[in-house]
C-alpha positions in Angstrom: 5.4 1.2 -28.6 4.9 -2.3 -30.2 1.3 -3.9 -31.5 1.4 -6.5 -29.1 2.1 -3.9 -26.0 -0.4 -1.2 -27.2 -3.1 -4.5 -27.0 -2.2 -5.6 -23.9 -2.1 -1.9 -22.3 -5.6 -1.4 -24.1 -7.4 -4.8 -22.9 -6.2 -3.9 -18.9 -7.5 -0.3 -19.3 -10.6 -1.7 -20.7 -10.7 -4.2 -17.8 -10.3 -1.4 -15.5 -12.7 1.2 -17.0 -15.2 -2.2 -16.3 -14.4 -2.0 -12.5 -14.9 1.8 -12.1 -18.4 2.9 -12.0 -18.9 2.1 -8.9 -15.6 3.9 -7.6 -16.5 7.2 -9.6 -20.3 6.9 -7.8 -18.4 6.6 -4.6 -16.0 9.6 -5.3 -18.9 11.6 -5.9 -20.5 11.3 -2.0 -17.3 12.1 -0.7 -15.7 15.3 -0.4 -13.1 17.4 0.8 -15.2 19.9 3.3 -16.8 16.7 4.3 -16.2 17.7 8.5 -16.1 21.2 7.5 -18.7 22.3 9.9 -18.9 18.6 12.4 -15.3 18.5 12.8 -13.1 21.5 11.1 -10.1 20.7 13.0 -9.5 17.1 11.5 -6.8 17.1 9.2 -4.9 19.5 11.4 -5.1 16.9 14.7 -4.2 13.7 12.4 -1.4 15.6 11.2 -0.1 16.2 14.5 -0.6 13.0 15.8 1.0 10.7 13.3 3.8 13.3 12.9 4.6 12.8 16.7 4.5 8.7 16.2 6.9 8.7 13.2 9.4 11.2 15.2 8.6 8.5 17.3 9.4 5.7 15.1 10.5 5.8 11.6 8.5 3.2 10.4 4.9 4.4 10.9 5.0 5.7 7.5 5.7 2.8 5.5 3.9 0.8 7.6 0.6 3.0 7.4 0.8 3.2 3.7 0.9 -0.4 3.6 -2.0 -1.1 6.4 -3.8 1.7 3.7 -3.7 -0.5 1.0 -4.4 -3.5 2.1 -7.8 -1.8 4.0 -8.7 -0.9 0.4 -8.1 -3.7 -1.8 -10.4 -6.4 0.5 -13.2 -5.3 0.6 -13.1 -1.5 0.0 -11.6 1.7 2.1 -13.8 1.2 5.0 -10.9 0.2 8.1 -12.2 -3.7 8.5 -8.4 -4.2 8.5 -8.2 -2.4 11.7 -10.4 -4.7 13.5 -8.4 -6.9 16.6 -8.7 -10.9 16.5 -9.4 -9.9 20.7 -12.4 -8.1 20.1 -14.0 -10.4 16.9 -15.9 -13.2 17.2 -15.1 -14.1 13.9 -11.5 -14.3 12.5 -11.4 -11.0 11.2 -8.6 -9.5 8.1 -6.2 -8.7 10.5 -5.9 -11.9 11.1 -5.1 -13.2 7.4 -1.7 -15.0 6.9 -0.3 -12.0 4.6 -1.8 -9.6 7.1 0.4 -10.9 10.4 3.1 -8.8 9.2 1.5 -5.5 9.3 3.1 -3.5 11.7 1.9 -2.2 15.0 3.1 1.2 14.5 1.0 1.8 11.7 -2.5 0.4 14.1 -1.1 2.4 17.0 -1.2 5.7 14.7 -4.4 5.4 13.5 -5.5 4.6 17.3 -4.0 7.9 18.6 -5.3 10.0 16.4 -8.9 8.2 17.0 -8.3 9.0 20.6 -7.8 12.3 19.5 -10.5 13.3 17.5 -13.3 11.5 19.8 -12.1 14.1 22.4 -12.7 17.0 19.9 -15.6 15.4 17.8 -16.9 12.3 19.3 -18.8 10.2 16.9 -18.1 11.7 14.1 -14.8 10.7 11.9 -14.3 7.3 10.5 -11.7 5.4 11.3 -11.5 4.7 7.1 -11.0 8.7 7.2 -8.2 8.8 9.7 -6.6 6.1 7.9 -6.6 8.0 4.3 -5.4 11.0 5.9 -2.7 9.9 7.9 -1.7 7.7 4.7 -1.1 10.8 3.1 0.2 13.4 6.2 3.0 10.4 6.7 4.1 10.3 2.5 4.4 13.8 2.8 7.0 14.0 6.2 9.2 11.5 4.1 9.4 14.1 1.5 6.5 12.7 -1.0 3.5 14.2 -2.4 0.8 16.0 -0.5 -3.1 15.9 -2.1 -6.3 16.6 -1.3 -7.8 13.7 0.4 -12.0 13.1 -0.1 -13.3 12.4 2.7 -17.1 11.1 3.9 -16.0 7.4 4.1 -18.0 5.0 6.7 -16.4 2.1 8.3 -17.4 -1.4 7.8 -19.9 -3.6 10.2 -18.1 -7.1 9.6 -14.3 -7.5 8.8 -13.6 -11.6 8.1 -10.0 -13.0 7.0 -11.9 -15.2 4.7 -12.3 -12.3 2.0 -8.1 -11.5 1.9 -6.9 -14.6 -0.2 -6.9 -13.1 -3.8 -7.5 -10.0 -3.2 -3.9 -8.7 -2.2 -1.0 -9.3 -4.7 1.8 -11.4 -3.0 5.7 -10.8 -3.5 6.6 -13.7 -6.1 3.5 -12.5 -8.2 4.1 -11.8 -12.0 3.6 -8.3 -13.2 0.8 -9.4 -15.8 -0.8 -11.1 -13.0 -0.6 -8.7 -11.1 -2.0 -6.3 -13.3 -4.8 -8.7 -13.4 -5.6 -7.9 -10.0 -5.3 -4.3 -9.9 -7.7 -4.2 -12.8 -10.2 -6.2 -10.9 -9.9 -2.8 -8.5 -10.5 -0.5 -11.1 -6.7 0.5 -11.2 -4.6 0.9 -14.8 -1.1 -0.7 -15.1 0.5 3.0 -14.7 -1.4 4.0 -11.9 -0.6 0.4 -10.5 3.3 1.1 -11.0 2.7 4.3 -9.5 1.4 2.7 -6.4 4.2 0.6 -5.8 6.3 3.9 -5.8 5.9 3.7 -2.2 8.4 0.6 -1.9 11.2 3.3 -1.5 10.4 3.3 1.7 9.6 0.4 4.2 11.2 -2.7 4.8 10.5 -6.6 3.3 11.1 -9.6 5.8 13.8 -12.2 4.3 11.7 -14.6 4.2 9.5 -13.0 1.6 12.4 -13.1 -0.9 14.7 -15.9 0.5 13.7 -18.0 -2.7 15.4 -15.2 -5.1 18.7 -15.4 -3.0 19.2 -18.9 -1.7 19.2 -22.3 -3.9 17.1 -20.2 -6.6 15.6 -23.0 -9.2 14.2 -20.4 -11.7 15.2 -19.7 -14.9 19.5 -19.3 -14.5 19.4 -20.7 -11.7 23.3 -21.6 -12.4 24.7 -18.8 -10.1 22.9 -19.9 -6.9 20.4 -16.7 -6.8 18.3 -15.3 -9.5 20.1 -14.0 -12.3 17.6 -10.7 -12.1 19.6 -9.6 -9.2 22.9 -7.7 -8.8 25.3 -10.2 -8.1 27.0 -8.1 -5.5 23.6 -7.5 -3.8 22.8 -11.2 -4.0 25.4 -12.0 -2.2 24.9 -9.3 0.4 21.3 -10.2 0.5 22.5 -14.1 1.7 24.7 -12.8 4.3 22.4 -10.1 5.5 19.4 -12.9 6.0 21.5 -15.8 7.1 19.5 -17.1 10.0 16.6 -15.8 9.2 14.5 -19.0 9.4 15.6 -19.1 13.3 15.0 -15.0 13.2 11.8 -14.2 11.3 12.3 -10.7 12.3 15.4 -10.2 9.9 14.5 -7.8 7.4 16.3 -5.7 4.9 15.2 -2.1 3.5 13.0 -2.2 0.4 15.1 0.8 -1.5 18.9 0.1 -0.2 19.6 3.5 -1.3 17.5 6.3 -0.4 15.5 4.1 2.3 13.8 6.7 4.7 13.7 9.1 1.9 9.8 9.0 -0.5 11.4 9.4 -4.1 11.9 7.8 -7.4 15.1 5.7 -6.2 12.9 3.4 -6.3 12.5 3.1 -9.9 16.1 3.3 -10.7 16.8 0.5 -8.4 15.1 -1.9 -10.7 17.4 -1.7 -13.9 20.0 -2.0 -11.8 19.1 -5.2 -10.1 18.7 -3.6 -7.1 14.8 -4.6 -6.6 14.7 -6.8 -3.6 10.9 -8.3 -4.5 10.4 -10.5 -7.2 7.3 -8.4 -7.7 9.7 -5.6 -7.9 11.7 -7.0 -10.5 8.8 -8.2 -12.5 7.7 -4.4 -13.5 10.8 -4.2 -15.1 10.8 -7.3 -17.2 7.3 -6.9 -18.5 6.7 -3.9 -21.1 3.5 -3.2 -20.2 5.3 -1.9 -17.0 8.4 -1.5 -17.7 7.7 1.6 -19.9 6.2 3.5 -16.6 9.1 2.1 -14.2 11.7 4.0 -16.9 9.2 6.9 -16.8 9.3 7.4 -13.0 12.8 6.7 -13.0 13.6 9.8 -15.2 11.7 12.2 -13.6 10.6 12.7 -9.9 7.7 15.2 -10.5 6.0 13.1 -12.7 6.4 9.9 -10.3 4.9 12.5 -7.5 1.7 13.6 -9.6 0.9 10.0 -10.6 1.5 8.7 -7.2 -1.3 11.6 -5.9 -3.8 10.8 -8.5 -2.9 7.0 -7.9 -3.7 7.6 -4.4 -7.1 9.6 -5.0 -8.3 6.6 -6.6 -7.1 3.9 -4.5 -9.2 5.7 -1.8 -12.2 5.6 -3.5 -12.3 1.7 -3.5 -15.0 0.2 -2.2 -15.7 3.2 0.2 -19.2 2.7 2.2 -21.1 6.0 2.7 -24.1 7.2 4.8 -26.2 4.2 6.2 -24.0 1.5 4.1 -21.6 1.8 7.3 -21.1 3.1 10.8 -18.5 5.8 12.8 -16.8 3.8 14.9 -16.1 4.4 18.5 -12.7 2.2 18.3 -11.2 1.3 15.4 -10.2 -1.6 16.3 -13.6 -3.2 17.2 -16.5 -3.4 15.5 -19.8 -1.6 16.7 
């Protein structure tokens, strides 16, 4: 490893270390036996529920892992993403311009297993709670990881779109900038690579990389899309999406390969020109990342125990506890 990279890796984990304390003070309220005695049953009736919506549809899993993250990185783990434009006075998160594509499944299974659990414990389980767990029950039905999840979280009194812009990475964002960001959250570049490990599953809208595979004006711009892709999946990529300015809906799979499968495809897509983000594409080309994306690509188990721990940390972000936030009756409307 190279001066330059050894600096670079050492100023983000120093930038992260900065942005921890007050995730490692949060870790330590919540806990595992957390409903042990108010609600011992939980895990076992979120489990059952969001298996029963993904045999239902497929795409609850990626979908809730992405509603997950984007919970956390606004304004902590605390479900203000949950909360319905219909029942807000204010123009709440949901709401936000890179939040109109979440998908419905992934609200709808968070909902049923609310329902669920106010008929066994009412009042007691946060919807921030439900969402961590079913985050992780879904990864492991698609063949991924399962880890202990802490639990104790509180969910939030105010949810407001406002707070979004800056706080999620977009998908033409460059990997040092985007490391940026994740610092900002407490999260090191290789836990951050290990995050986006969960792009082998889940789907990406054309429109959110059109620019990579239409009249590209990047750096070799001379083929038509950018160089960074396969040519052969370029060119599959602009018949796949034609149209899809009229169609907003077209969308292609985010791993091409393994796509309903939670594995390190992934990470060997990108070498290969195969990732369909230009986020994606960026961990390779930057070697502060691009020494983790070759990592995961080698070997699965190491992917899976990096993507747990990443995980366990991403769910401590930002949590409320005790009186700093409520148990919501409905998850999507604020009490």
């Amino acid at each position: 490893m190279g001066t330059l990279l050894r600096r670079v890796l050492l100023s983000l984990a120093l930038l992260a270390a900065a942005a921890t304390p007050g995730a490692a003070a949060a870790a330590a309220r919540l806990s595992t036996s957390y409903y042990s005695r108010s609600c011992p049953r939980v895990e076992q009736i979120v489990s059952d529920v969001v298996a029963a919506k993904q045999h239902a549809n497929p795409s609850t899993a990626a979908g809730t892992l992405r509603l997950f993250f984007h919970d956390c990185f606004v304004s902590g783990c605390d479900a203000s993403v949950l909360v319905s434009p219909l029942s807000s006075d204010r123009t709440p998160e949901r709401a936000a311009e890179i939040n109109l594509s979440l998908p419905g499944d992934a609200f709808d299974a968070v909902a049923r297993a609310k329902a669920a659990l106010e008929a066994a414990c009412p009042g007691t389980v946060s919807c921030a709670d439900i969402l961590a767990l079913a985050a992780r029950d879904l990864v492991g039905i698609l063949g991924g990881p399962r880890f202990p999840v802490l639990l104790g979280r509180r969910d939030a009194r105010r949810s407001d779109a406002r707070d979004v812009e800056g706080n999620l990475p977009r998908t033409n964002m460059s990997a040092r900038a985007m490391t940026v960001l994740f610092a900002r959250k407490g999260i090191t570049p290789q836990e951050m690579v290990a995050l986006a490990g969960a792009h082998t599953v889940g789907f990406s809208h054309c429109s959110e990389f059109a620019h990579r595979v239409y009249n590209y004006k990047g750096k070799g711009s001379g083929a038509g899309h950018d160089p960074s892709l396969n040519p052969e999946f370029a060119r599959a990529l602009q018949s796949s999406c034609a149209g899809y300015e009229s169609n907003p809906d077209i969308s292609i799979f985010n791993d091409i390969v393994t796509p309903r499968d939670f594995d390190e495809l992934y990470f060997k897509n990108l070498p290969r020109g195969l990732g369909l983000l230009a986020s994606d594409a960026a961990l390779w080309e930057y070697p502060p990342t691009k020494v983790f994306v070759q990592q995961y690509a080698d070997n699965r188990t190491a992917f899976f125990q990096d993507f747990a721990k990443a995980m366990q940390k991403l769910g401590t972000v930002g949590v409320k506890t005790g009186r700093q936030g409520v148990v919501r009756r409905q998850c999507d409307i604020l009490d």
